[in-house]
C-alpha positions as a LaTeX table, in Angstrom:
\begin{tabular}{lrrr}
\hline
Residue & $x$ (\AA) & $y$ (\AA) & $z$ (\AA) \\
\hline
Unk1 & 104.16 & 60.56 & 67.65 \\
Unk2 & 102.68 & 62.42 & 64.73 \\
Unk3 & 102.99 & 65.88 & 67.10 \\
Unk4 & 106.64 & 65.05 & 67.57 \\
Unk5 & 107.60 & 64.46 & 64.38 \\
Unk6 & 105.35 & 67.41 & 63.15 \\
Unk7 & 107.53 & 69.50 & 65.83 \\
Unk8 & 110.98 & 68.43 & 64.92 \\
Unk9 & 109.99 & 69.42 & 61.24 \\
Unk10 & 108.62 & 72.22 & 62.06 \\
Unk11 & 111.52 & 72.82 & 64.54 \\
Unk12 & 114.14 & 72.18 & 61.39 \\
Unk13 & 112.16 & 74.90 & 59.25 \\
Unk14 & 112.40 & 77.38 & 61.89 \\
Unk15 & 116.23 & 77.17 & 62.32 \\
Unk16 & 116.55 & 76.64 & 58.56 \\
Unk17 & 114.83 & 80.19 & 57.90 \\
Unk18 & 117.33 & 81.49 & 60.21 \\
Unk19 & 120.21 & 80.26 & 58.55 \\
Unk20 & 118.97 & 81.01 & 55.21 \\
Unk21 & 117.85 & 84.66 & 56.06 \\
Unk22 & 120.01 & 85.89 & 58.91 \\
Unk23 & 119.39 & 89.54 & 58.28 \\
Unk24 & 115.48 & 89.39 & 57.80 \\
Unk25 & 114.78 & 86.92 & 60.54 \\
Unk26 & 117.14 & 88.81 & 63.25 \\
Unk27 & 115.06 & 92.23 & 62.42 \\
Unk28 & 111.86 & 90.37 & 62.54 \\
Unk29 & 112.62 & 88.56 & 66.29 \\
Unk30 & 113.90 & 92.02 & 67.15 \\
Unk31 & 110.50 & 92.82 & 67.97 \\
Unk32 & 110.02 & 89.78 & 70.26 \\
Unk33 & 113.06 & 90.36 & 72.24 \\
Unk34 & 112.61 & 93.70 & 72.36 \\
Unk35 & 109.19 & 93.35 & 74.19 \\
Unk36 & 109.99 & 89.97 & 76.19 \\
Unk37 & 112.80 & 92.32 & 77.39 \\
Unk38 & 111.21 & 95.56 & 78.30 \\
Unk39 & 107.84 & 93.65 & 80.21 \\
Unk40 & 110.26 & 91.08 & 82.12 \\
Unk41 & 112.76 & 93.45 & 83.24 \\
Unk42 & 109.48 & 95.48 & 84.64 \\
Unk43 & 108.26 & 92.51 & 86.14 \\
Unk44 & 111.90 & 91.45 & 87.67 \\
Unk45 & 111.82 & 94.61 & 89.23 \\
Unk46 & 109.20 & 95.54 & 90.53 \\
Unk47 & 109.03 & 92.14 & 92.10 \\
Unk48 & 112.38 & 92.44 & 93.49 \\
Unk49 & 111.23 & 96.04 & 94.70 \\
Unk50 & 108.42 & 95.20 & 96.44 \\
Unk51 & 109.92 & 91.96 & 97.68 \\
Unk52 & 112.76 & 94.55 & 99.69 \\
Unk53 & 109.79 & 96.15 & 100.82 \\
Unk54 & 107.63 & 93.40 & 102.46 \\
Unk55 & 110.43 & 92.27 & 103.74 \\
Unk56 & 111.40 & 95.89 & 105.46 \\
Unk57 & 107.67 & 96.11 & 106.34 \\
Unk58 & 107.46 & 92.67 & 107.77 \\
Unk59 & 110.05 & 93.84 & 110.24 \\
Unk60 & 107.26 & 96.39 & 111.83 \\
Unk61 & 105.84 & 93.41 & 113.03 \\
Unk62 & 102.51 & 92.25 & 111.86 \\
Unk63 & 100.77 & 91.41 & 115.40 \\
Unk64 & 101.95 & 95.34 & 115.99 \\
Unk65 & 99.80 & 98.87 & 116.48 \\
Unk66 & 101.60 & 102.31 & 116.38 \\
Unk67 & 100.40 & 105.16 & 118.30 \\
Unk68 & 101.74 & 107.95 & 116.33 \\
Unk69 & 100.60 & 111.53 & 115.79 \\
Unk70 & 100.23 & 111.31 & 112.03 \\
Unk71 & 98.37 & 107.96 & 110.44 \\
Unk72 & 100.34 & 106.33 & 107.40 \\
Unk73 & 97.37 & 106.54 & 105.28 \\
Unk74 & 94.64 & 108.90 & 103.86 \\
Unk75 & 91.21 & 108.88 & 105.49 \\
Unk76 & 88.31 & 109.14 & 103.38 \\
Unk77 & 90.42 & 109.90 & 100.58 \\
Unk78 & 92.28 & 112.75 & 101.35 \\
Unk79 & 95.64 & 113.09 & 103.68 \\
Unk80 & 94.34 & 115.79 & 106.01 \\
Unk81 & 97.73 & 116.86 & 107.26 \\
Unk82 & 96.67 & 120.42 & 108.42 \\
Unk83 & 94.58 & 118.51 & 110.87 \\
Unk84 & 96.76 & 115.62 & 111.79 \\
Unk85 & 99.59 & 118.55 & 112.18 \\
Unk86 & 97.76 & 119.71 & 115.75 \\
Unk87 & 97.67 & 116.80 & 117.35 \\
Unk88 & 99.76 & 116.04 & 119.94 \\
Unk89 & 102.54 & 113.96 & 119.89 \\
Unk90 & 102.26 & 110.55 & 121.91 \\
Unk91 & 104.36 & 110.85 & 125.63 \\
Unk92 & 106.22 & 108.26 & 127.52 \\
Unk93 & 103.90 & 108.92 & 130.81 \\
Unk94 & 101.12 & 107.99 & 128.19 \\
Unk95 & 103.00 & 104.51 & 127.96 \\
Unk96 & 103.15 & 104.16 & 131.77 \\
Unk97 & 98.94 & 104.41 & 131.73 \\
Unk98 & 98.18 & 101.93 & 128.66 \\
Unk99 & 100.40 & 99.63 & 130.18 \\
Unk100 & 97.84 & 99.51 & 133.67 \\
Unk101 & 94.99 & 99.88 & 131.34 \\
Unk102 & 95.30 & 97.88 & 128.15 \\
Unk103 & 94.83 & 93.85 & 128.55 \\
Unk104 & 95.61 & 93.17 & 124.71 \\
Unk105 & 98.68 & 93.44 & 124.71 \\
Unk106 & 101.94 & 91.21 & 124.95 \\
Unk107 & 103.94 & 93.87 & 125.24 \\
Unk108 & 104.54 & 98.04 & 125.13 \\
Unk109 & 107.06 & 100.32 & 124.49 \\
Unk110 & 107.93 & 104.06 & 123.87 \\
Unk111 & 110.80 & 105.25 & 121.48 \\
Unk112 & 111.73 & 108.29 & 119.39 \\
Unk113 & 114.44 & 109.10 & 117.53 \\
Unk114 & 116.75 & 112.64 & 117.19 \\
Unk115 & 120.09 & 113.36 & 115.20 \\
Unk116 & 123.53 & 113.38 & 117.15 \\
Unk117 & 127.25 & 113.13 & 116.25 \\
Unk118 & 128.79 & 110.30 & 118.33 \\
Unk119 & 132.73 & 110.64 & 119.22 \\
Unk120 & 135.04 & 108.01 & 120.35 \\
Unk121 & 139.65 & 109.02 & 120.31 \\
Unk122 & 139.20 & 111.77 & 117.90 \\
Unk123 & 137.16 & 109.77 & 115.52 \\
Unk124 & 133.06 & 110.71 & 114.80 \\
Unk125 & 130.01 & 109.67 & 113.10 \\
Unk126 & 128.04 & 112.42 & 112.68 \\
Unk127 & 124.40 & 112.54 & 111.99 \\
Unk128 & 123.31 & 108.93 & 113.32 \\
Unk129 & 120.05 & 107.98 & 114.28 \\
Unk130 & 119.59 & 108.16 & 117.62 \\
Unk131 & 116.94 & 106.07 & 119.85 \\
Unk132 & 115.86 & 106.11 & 123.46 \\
Unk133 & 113.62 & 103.43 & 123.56 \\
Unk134 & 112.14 & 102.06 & 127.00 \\
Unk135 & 112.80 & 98.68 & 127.84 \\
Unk136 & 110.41 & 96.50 & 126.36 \\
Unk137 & 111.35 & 97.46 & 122.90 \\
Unk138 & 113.35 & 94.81 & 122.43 \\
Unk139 & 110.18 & 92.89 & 123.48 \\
Unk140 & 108.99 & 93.69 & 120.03 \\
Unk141 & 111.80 & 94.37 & 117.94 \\
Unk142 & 114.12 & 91.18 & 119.07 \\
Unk143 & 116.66 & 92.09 & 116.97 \\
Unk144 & 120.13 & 89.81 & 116.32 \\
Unk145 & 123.52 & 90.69 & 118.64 \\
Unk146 & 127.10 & 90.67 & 116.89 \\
Unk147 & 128.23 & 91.56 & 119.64 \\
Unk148 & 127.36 & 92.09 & 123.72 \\
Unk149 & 123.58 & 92.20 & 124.88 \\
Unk150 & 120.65 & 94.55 & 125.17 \\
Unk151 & 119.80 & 96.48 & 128.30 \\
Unk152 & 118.64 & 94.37 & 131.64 \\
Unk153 & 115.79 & 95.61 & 133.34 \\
Unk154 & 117.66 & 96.96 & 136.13 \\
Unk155 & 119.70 & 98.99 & 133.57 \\
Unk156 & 116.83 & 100.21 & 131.60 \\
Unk157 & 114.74 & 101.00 & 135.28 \\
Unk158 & 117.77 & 103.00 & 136.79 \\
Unk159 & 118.56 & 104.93 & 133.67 \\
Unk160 & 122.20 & 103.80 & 133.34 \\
Unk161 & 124.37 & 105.35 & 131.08 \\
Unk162 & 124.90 & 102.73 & 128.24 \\
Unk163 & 123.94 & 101.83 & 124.67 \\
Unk164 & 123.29 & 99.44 & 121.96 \\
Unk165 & 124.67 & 100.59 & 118.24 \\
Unk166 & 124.92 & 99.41 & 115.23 \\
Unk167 & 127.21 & 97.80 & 112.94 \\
Unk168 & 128.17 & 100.57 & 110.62 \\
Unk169 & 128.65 & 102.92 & 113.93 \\
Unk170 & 131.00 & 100.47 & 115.36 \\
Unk171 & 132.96 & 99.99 & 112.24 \\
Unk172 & 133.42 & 103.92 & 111.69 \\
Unk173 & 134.25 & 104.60 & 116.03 \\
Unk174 & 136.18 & 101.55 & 116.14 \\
Unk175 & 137.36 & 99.94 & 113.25 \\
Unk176 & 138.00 & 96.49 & 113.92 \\
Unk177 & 138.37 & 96.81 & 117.46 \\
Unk178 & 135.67 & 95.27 & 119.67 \\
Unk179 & 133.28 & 98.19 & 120.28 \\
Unk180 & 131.72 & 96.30 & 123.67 \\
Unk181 & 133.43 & 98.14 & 126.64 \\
Unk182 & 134.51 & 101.66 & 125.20 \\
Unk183 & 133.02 & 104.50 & 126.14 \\
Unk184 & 131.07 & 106.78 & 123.67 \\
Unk185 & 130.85 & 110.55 & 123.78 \\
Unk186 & 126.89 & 111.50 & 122.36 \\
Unk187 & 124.64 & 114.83 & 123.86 \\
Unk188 & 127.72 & 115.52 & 126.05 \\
Unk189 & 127.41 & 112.68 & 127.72 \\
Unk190 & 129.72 & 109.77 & 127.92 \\
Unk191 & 127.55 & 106.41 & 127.55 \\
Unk192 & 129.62 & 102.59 & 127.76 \\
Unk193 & 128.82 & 100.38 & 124.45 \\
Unk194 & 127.18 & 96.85 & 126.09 \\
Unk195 & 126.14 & 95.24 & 122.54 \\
Unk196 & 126.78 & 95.83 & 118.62 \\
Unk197 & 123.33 & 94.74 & 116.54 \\
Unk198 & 124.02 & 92.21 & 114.12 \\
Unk199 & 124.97 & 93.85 & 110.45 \\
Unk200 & 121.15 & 93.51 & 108.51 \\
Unk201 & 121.94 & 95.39 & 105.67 \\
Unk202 & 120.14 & 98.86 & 104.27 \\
Unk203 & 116.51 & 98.74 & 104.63 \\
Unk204 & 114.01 & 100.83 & 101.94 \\
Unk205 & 111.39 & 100.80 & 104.69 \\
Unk206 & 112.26 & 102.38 & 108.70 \\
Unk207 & 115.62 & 103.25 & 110.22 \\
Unk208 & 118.54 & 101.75 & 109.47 \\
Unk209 & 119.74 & 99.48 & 111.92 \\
Unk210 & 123.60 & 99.35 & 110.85 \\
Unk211 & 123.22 & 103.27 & 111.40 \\
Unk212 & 121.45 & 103.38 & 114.56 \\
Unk213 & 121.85 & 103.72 & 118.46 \\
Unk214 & 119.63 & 102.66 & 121.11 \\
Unk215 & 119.92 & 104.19 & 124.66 \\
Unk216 & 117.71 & 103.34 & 127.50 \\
Unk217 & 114.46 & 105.52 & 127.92 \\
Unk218 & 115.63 & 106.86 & 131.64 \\
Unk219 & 118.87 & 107.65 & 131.11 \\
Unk220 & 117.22 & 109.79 & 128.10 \\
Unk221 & 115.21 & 111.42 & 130.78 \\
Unk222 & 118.43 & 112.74 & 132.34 \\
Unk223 & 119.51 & 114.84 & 128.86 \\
Unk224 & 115.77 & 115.81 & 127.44 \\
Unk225 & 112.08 & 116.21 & 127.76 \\
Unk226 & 111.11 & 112.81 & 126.21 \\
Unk227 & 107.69 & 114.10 & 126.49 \\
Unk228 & 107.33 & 116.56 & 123.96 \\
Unk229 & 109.25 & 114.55 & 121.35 \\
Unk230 & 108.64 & 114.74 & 117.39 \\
Unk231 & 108.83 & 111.11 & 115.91 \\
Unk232 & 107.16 & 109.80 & 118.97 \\
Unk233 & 105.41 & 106.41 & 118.82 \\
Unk234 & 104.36 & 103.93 & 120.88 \\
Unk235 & 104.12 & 100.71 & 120.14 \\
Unk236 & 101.57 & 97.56 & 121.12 \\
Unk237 & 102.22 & 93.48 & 120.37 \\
Unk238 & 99.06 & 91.64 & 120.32 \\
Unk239 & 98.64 & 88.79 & 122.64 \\
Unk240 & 98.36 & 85.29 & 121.09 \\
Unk241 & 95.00 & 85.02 & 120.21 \\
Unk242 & 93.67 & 88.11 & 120.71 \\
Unk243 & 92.54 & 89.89 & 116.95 \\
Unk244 & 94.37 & 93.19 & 115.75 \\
Unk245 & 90.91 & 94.80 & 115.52 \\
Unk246 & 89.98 & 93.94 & 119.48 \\
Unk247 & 93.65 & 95.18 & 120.53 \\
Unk248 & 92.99 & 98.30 & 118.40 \\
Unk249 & 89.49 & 99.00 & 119.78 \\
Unk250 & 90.75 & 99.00 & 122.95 \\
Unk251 & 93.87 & 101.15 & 122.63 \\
Unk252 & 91.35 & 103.87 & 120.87 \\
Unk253 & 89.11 & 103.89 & 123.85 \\
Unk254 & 91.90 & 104.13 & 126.20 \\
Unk255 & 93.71 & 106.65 & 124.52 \\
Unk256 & 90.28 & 108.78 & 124.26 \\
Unk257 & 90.31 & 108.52 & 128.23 \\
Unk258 & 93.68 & 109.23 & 128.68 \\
Unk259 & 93.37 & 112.28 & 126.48 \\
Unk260 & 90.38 & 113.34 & 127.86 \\
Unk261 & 88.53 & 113.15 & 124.34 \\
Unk262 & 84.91 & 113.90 & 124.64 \\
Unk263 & 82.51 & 111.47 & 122.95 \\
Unk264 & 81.60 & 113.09 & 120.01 \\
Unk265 & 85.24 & 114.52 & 119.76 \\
Unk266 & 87.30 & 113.01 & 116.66 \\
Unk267 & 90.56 & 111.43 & 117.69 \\
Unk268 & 93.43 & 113.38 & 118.11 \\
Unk269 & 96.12 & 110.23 & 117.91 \\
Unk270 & 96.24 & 107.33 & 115.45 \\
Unk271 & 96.67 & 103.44 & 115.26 \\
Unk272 & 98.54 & 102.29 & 112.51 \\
Unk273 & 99.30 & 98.99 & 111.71 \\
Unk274 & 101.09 & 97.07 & 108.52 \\
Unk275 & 97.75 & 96.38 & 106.63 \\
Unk276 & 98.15 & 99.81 & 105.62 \\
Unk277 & 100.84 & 100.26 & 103.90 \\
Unk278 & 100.34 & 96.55 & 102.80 \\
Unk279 & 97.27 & 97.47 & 100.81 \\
Unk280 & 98.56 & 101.01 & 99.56 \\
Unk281 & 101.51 & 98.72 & 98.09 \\
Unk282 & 99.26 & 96.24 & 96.06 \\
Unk283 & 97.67 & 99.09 & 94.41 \\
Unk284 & 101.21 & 101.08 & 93.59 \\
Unk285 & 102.79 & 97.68 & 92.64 \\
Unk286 & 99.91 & 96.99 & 90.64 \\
Unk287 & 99.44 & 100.28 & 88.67 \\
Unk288 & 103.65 & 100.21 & 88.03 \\
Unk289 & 103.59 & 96.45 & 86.66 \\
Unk290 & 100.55 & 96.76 & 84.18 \\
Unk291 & 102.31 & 100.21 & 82.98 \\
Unk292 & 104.95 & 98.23 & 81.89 \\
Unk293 & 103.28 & 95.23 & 80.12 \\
Unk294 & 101.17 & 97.67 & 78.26 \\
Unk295 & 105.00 & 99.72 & 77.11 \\
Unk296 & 106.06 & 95.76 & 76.67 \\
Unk297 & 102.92 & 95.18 & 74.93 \\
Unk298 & 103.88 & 97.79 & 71.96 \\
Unk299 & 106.95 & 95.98 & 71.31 \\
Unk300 & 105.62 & 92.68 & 71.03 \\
Unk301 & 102.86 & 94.04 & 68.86 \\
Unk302 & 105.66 & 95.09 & 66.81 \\
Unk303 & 107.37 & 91.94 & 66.84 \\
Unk304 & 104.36 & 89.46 & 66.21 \\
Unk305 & 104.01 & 91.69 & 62.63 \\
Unk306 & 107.54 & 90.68 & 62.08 \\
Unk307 & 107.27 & 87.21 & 62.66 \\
Unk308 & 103.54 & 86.98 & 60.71 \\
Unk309 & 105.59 & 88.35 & 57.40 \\
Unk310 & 108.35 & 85.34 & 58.21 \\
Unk311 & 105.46 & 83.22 & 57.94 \\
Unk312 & 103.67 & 84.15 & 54.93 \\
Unk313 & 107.32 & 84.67 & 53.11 \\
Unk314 & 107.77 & 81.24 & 54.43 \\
Unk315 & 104.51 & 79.57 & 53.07 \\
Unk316 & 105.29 & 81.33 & 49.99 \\
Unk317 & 108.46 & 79.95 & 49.39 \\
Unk318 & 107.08 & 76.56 & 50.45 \\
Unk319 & 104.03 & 76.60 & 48.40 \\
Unk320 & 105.37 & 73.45 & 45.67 \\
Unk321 & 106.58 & 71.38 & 49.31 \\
Unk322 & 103.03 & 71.85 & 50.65 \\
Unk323 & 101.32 & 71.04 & 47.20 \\
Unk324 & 103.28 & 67.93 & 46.74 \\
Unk325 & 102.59 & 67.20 & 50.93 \\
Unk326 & 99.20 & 67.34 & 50.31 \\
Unk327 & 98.68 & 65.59 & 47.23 \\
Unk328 & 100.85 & 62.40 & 49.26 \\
Unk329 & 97.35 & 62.74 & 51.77 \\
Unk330 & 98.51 & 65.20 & 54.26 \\
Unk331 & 96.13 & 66.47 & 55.90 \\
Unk332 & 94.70 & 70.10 & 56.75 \\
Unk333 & 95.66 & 70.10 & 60.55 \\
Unk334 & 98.98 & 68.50 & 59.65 \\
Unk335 & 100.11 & 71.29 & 57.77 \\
Unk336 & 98.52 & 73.93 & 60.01 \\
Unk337 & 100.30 & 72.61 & 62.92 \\
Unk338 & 103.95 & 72.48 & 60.80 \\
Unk339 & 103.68 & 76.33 & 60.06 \\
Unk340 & 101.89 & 77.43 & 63.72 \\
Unk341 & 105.37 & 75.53 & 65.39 \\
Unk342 & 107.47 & 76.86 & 63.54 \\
Unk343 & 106.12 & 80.75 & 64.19 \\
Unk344 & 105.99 & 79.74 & 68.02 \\
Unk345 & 109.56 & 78.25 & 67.88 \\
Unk346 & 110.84 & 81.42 & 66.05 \\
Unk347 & 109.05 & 83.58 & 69.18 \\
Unk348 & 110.46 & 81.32 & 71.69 \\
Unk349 & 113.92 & 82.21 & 70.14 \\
Unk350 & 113.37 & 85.74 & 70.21 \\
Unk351 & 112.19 & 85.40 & 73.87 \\
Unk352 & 115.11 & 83.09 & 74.82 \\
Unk353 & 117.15 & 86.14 & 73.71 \\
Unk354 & 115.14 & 88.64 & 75.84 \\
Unk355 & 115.44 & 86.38 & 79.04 \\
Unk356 & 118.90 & 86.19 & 78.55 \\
Unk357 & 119.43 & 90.08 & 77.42 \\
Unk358 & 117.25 & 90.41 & 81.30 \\
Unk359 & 119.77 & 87.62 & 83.12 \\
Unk360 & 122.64 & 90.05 & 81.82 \\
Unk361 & 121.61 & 93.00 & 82.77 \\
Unk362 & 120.33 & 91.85 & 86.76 \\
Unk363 & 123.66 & 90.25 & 87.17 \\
Unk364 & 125.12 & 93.51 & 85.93 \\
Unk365 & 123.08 & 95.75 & 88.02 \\
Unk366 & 122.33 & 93.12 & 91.09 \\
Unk367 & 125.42 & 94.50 & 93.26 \\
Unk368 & 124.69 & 98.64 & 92.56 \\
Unk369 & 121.16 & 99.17 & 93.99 \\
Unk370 & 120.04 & 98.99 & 97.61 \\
Unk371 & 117.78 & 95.72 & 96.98 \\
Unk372 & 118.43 & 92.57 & 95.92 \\
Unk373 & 117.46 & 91.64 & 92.00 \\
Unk374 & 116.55 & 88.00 & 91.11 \\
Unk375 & 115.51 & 87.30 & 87.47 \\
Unk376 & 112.64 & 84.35 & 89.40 \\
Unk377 & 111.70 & 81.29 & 87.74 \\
Unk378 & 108.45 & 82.52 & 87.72 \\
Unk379 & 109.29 & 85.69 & 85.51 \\
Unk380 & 111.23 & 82.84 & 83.23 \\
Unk381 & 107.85 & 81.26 & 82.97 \\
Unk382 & 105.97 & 84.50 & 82.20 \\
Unk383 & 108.40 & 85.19 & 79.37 \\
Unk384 & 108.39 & 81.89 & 77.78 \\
Unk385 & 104.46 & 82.05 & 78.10 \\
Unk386 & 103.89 & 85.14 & 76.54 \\
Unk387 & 106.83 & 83.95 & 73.52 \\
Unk388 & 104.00 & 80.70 & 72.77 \\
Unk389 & 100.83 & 83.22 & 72.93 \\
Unk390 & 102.71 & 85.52 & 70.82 \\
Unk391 & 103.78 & 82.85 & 68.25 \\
Unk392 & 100.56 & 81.16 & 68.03 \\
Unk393 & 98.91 & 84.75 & 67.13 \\
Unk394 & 101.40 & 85.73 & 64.65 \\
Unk395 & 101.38 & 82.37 & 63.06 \\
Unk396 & 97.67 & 81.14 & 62.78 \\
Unk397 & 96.42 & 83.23 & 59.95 \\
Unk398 & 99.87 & 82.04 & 57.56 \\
Unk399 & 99.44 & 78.22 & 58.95 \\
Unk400 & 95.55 & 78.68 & 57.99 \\
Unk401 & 96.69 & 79.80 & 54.50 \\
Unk402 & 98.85 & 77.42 & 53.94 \\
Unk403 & 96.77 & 74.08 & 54.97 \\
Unk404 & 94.06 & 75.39 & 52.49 \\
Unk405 & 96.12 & 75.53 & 49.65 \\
Unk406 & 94.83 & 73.81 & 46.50 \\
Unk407 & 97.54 & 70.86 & 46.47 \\
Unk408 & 97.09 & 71.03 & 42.36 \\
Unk409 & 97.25 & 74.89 & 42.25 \\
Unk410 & 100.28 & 74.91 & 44.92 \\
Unk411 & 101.98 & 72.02 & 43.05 \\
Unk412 & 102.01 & 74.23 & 39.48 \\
Unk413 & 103.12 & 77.56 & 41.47 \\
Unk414 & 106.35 & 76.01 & 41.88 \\
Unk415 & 106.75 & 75.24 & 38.25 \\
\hline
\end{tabular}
């Protein structure tokens, strides 16, 4: 009871110094909002950032290995891509072998992607993202149908001429006609739409599905050499049960044999997988987040100065109040705790403002960037926490002042 009542004084004081000295208290929290501001709006996003992320990597499938030419990460420090620019690039006939050989895996497939302008009654999309992809890639990327269906294996085995596309493609051919049915003009080649992938939005990590056509792997074979094919991957889904690290083993030593490698040779291929780019992200995230605290950090310096002279001015002008408080047998902590509330109210003002300043400014922003921005409950938290560590440091020395005032001394000041 006494810490409520000590609050809602306290509480009273804090809003009465704002009343009483608009000006000078508004400079003062400046600081505070300022700083609650600039480290929550870093935080906001930067977790909204890598939250896009995750969720673009997450689609790459975590149970999943990619064969690629290039890995997506330095070894031993340093990106040798002089080295990694020699290798060879990975071949659909290599797909047909790890699929006898390889007893890890769920599932395989072999994809690429090239450039094309697509052309449907005088209306084009040009430069869209092109993908033959052999049939099990839908295996591992099961992605969501508007419209239609994906290839059957009968389709995909006797290379017929059809395709999957996405959403934005449709719209731009078709309007808001249905796409499934028409016939599609891409390489020179006329190829019948069967399915339109459900719209998922703009992605900050891999190709954009909304943009992007998929074609079956032997019909590809009819326009191209899809084994000499830049972008090349192929891609490897874990059995349930069976570790990443076993799967991975094995694809290395069956790529080595299918490559000829000898046994002292270095590979010429490599396995990447999501852990990657996972860990490369906590470290970038990291470095980005405590960059802006510490430009935060400045600002609330600033603004815990401001609120410290409040305080003192405060005990100042209260000096008779306390005197006569004390000399009615109020205690040391009692008055310690009145002056360290009120600096952490006046903070939790200041931050209040700075949340809200951040809530403005996402909602203003949220709809004109390619991720989605949440001010989180969370970041709310962080704010408010930082506003109470803030006001306790600012206000402690002034409170400590104050509750060891001479009550006799502080009594005749006010004389």
């Amino acid at each position: 009871m006494i810490f409520f009542r000590i609050f809602k004084e306290s509480f009273y004081f804090a809003l009465h110094a704002l009343a009483v000295n608009k000006l000078r208290t508004i400079l003062s929290l400046l600081g505070v909002t300022i700083g609650i501001f600039t480290i929550i709006t870093v935080f906001t996003v930067v977790d909204s950032l890598e939250s896009s992320i995750r969720e673009g990597i997450s689609e790459l499938g975590s149970n999943v290995i990619y064969i690629q030419k290039m890995p997506w990460g330095a070894e031993g420090g340093e990106y040798k891509w002089w080295k990694y620019f020699q290798r060879p690039e990975p071949a659909y006939r290599e797909l047909q072998l790890l699929q006898k050989r390889v007893g890890s895996a769920s599932a395989m497939a072999f994809a690429f992607d090239i450039r094309a302008t697509l052309k449907y009654s005088g209306n084009s999309v040009d430069n869209t993202i092109v993908i033959p992809a052999s049939h099990e890639y839908y295996d591992i990327w099961p992605y969501d149908f508007q419209d239609g269906r994906y290839f059957s294996e009968l389709e995909s085995k006797s290379g017929a001429p059809i395709a999957v596309i996405g959403s934005d493609i449709a719209e731009g051919l078709f309007g808001y006609q249905n796409a499934v049915g028409k016939e599609i003009k891409v390489l020179g080649r006329k190829v019948k739409v069967i399915g339109v992938f459900e719209k998922q939005g703009k992605s900050l990590v891999g190709a954009n599905v909304d943009e992007t056509m998929l074609i079956p792997m032997n019909f590809a074979r009819t326009l191209m050499n899809v084994n000499n094919q830049e972008n090349a991957f192929i891609m490897a889904a874990a059995r349930p049960g069976v570790e990443m690290s076993a799967m991975k083993d094995e694809l290395r030593g069956v790529m080595r044999s299918i490559r000829r490698l000898k046994p002292k040779a270095d590979d010429n291929f490599a396995l990447n997988e999501i852990s990657v780019i996972s860990n490369g992200l906590d470290m970038m995230f990291k470095i980005i987040g405590g960059a802006g605290a510490v430009i935060g950090g400045f600002s609330i310096l600033v603004g815990g100065f401001g609120i410290a002279n409040i305080m003192f001015v405060s005990v100042r002008e209260r000096t008779n109040q306390i005197g006569i408080q004390k000399s009615l047998g109020a205690k040391n902590y009692f008055i310690l705790l009145q002056f360290l509330l009120e600096s952490v109210v006046l903070c939790l003002v200041g931050g209040t403002i700075g949340l809200l300043a951040v809530f403005l400014l996402v909602s203003l922003l949220g709809g004109s960037i390619n991720f989605s921005l949440a001010l989180t409950f969370g970041n709310i938290i962080w704010g408010l926490g930082i506003s109470v560590v803030i006001g306790v440091i600012s206000g402690f020395v002034p409170a400590r002042v104050a509750s060891r005032l001479n009550p006799i001394d502080a009594i005749r000041s006010g004389q």
